[in-house]
Structure formats: structure tokens, C-alpha cells
C-alpha positions as CSV (number, residue, x, y, z in Angstrom):
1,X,33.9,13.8,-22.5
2,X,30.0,14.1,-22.5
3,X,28.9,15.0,-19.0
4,X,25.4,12.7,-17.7
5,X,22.5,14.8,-17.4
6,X,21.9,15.6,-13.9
7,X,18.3,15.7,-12.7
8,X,17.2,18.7,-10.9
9,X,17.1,18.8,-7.0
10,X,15.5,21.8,-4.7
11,X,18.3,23.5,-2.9
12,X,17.6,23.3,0.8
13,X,16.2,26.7,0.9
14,X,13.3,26.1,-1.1
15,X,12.0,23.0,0.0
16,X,8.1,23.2,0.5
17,X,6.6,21.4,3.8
18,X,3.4,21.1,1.9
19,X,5.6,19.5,-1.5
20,X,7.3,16.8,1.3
21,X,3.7,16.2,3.0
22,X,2.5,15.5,-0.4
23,X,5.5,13.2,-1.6
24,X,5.1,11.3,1.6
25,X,1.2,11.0,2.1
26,X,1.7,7.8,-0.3
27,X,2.4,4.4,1.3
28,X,5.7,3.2,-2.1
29,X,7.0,6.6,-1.2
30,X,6.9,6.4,2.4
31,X,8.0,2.9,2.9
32,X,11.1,4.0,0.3
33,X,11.9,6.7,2.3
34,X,12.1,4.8,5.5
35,X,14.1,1.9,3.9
36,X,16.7,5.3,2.6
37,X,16.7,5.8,6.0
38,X,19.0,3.2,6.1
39,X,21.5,4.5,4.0
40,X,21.8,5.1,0.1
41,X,20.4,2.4,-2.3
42,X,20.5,1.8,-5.8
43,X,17.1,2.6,-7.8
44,X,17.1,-1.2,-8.5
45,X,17.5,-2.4,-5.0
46,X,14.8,-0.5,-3.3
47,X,12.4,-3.3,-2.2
48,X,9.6,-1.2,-1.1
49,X,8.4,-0.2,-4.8
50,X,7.7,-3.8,-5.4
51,X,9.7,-5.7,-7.4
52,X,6.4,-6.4,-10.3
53,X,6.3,-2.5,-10.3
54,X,6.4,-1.2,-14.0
55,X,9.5,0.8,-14.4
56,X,8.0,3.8,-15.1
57,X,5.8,3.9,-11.9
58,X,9.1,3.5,-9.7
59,X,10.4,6.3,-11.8
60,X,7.9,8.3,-10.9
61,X,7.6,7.6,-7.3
62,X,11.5,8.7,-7.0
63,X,10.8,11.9,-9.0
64,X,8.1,12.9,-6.5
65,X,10.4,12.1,-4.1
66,X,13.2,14.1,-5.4
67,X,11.1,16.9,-6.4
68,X,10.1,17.5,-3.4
69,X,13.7,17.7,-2.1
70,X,13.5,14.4,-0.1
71,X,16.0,12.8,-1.6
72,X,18.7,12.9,-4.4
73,X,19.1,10.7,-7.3
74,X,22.5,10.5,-8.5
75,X,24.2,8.5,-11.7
76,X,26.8,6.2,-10.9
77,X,27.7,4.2,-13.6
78,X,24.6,3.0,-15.5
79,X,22.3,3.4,-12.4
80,X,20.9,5.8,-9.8
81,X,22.4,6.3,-6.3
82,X,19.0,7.1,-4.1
83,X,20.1,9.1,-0.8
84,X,17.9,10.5,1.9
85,X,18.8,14.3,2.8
86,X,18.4,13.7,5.6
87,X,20.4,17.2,6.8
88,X,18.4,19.3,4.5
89,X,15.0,18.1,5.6
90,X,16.3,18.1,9.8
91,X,17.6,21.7,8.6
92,X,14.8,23.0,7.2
93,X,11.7,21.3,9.3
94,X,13.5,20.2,12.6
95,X,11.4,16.8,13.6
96,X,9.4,16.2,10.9
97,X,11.3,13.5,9.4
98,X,12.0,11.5,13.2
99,X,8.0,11.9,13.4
100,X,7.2,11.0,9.9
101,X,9.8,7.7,9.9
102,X,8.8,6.8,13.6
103,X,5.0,7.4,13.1
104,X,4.4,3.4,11.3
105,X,6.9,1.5,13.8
């Protein structure tokens, strides 16, 4: 059996602050991330890209997101699991995710 490609995701220890201040200085990317906050989602599901948002801009708001080691993206099935790492970003830059998320509520 075929294994799906898996897209690439920082390890914990090389997750930039400037790379996650980037990914999250835009409002789709922010309000996504603070709808993960939540819990996991499928791509499909997340409400804050818009639901008349061309595919390929969604796609790319998650890979900014996941390249920056905010979140994962994982297959399951035919679509993608979306997941906040939470533990990785608290790890790594203790607060800045409770003052980022808390910062528009």
C-alpha cells in the first residue's frame, strides 16, 4: 500500500517567533487559529476562511499557518484534519498564544 504524502511540519525546536508573528498578523489566519482553538477541524469546516474563499487561497492560508509550525494538517481519509499545537507553541514561546487568542475578545 501507497503511503499519502505527508506535508512538512517544523519540529518544535525550530519554530521561529518572527515566522508565527508573520502567519498571524493576518485577520483568515488569525480568526482560524482561534476557531482551532477549539479543537481540531476539518479544512472544509473551518468557517473563518469564508465559505466564497477560492480553494486555493484557503490552501494557502493553512500552509502559512502550518509552516510556521502553528498548526498541523493531517490526511484522514480524503480530507485534512487541522489541529492547533497548542503544546509546541506554549513550549516554545510561553504566553504568546493566551495573548495572541485573548488580544480580539
Amino acid at each position: 500500500m501507497i503511503e499519502p504524502a505527508t506535508l512538512p511540519h517544523p519540529e518544535r525546536d525550530v519554530i521561529e517567533l518572527t515566522a508565527v508573528l508573520f502567519a498571524l498578523s493576518d485577520e483568515a489566519r488569525l480568526a482560524l487559529v482561534r476557531q482551532l482553538s477549539h479543537g481540531p477541524l476539518d479544512m472544509v469546516d473551518c468557517l473563518s476562511l469564508g465559505a466564497n474563499t477560492p480553494k486555493s487561497t484557503r490552501s494557502h492560508q493553512v500552509k502559512v499557518l502550518r509552516e510556521a509550525g502553528i498548526i498541523t494538517s493531517e490526511l484522514r481519509g480524503r480530507r485534512r484534519q487541522l489541529t492547533l499545537r497548542r503544546s509546541d507553541l506554549d513550549a516554545r514561546f510561553p504566553g504568546l498564544l493566551k495573548a495572541v487568542l485573548g488580544a480580539g475578545e
